[in-house]
Steps between C-alpha positions, in 0.01 A plus 500: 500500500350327764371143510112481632483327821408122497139598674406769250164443334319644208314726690808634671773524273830647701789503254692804486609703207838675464424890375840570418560189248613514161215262449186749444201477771253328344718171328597436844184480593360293195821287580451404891088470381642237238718293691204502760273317227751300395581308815149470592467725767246703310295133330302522236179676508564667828432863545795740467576766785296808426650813310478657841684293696755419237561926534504428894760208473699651277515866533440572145218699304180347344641560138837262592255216661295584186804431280653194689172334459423606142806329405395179654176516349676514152728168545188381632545372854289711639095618399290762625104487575372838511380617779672231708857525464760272315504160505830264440451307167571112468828439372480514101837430386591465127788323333644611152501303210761676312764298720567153668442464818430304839210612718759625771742695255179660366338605817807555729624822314130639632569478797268218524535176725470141367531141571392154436303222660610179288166313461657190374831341312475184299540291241207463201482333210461800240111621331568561121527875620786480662644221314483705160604812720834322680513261160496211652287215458118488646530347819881498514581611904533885567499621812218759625570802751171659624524810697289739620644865468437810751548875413511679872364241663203371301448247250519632111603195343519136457784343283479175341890427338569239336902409404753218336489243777860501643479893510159488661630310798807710550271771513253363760808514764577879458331772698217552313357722727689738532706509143365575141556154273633704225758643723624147640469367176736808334730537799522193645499224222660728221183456263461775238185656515365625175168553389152390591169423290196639760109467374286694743086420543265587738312248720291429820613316802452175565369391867879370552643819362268708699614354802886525431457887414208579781263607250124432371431225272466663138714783587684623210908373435746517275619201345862532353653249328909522489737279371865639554804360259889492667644586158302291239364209759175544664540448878242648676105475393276675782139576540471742710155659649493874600242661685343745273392755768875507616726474181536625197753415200637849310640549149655724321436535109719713295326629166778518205 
C-alpha cells in the first residue's frame, strides 16, 4: 500500500489501494483514513474528502467508500452531517477499568499517540488526603508530580501524583514524558504492582484547569481519584482530571 504524499490534503486524498490484497477493499481504506486522523493530518472537526473523490482517489465503488467510512463512524472518529458530508470527530478515547493501567499502555494498543508535559516536581508537606492516602503523617514531605497529559496531540488530562518522598524524587529524574510511571515503576525499580482503589465524580473546570486542558470555564470533567498499592503499601495517590468531551472510563459487569 502506498504512503500518501507529505502535501496531500483533505480535499485531495491520493493514497493508493492494492486490488489484489488479501486485505479486503474497503479495511484498507478505513485503515489509511485512520492513520490519517490519527497523526493529525485530517484535525479535528475538519471536513472529510467527499464520497466522490474518495471513489476518484481510490478506484473503488461508492458501497466500499460507504463501508470504510461506516466503520469509522462506529469507533467513533469520524461523524457525518447530512447533507454535508462527514466530519472527523475529536478524539474520545476510553480506558478500561477492569485492568491496571498507565495512560500510555492504555492508549498505545489504539493506535493512539501520547505524551507528557511535566507541569511541576516538588516537595509538599502532605493535606490530610494524601497523608491518610500514602499513611503518613499530615504535613509529613511527599513529593508532587503534576503533568499535563495529551492523546494525539491535545490536552485530555491533568495529573496531580503525589508519592513516599525518596520515591517521588527518583521519579522526577526519569523521562516522564515520554514513559508511563507504572511502567518505570514495574520495570525499572522492581515494585509489584497490585491493585488500585479509584472513586470517579463528575466536576467543572476551574479557570486554572480550563487553561491547562484549552477548554471553557465550567466545562464538564472527570475527576478520578486513584490510589495504587505495590503489594500491600500504598505508593501512588493521584487526582487526575479528564476532559469529559474526550474520555470516557468503561466497565464490564458480569451478572452471576
Amino acid at each position: 500500500m502506498n504512503a500518501v504524499r507529505k502535501n496531500a490534503t483533505p480535499s485531495q486524498p491520493e493514497t493508493r489501494v492494492v486490488p489484489m490484497s488479501s486485505v479486503p477493499m474497503h479495511a484498507q481504506i478505513r485503515e489509511i483514513i485512520r492513520r490519517r486522523v490519527l497523526d493529525g493530518t485530517y484535525p479535528p472537526h475538519s471536513q472529510m474528502p467527499s464520497e466522490s473523490q474518495m471513489i476518484e482517489a481510490f478506484s473503488v465503488s461508492r458501497i466500499t467508500v460507504r463501508q470504510a467510512l461506516g466503520d469509522l463512524q462506529k469507533e467513533g472518529l469520524i461523524f457525518k452531517v447530512p447533507g454535508k458530508g462527514s466530519f472527523v470527530a475529536k478524539p474520545k478515547a476510553f480506558q478500561s477499568l477492569s485492568r491496571l493501567q498507565g495512560f500510555g499502555e492504555a492508549m498505545s494498543p489504539s493506535g493512539y499517540e501520547t505524551f507528557s508535559q511535566v507541569l511541576s516536581t516538588r516537595r509538599v508537606a502532605a493535606s490530610e488526603a494524601v497523608a491518610r492516602h500514602l499513611q503518613v503523617k499530615p504535613g509529613a514531605a511527599v513529593f508532587e508530580i503534576q503533568r499535563l497529559r495529551f492523546l494525539n496531540r491535545e490536552p485530555i488530562s491533568v495529573d496531580q501524583s503525589y508519592f513516599p518522598l525518596a520515591l517521588g524524587q527518583r521519579l522526577a529524574l526519569e523521562d516522564l514524558p515520554t514513559r508511563d510511571i507504572f511502567v518505570i515503576l514495574e520495570n525499572d525499580y522492581g515494585l509489584h504492582l497490585t491493585h488500585a482503589d479509584v472513586q470517579i465524580e463528575a466536576i467543572s473546570a476551574s479557570e486554572v484547569l480550563a487553561r491547562q486542558l484549552r477548554i471553557a470555564e465550567a466545562s464538564p470533567l472527570l475527576r478520578i481519584e486513584r490510589l495504587t498499592y505495590a503489594d500491600q503499601r500504598p505508593i501512588d495517590f493521584e487526582y487526575l482530571y479528564y476532559r469529559g468531551d474526550a474520555f470516557q472510563y468503561r466497565l464490564r459487569i458480569d451478572r452471576t
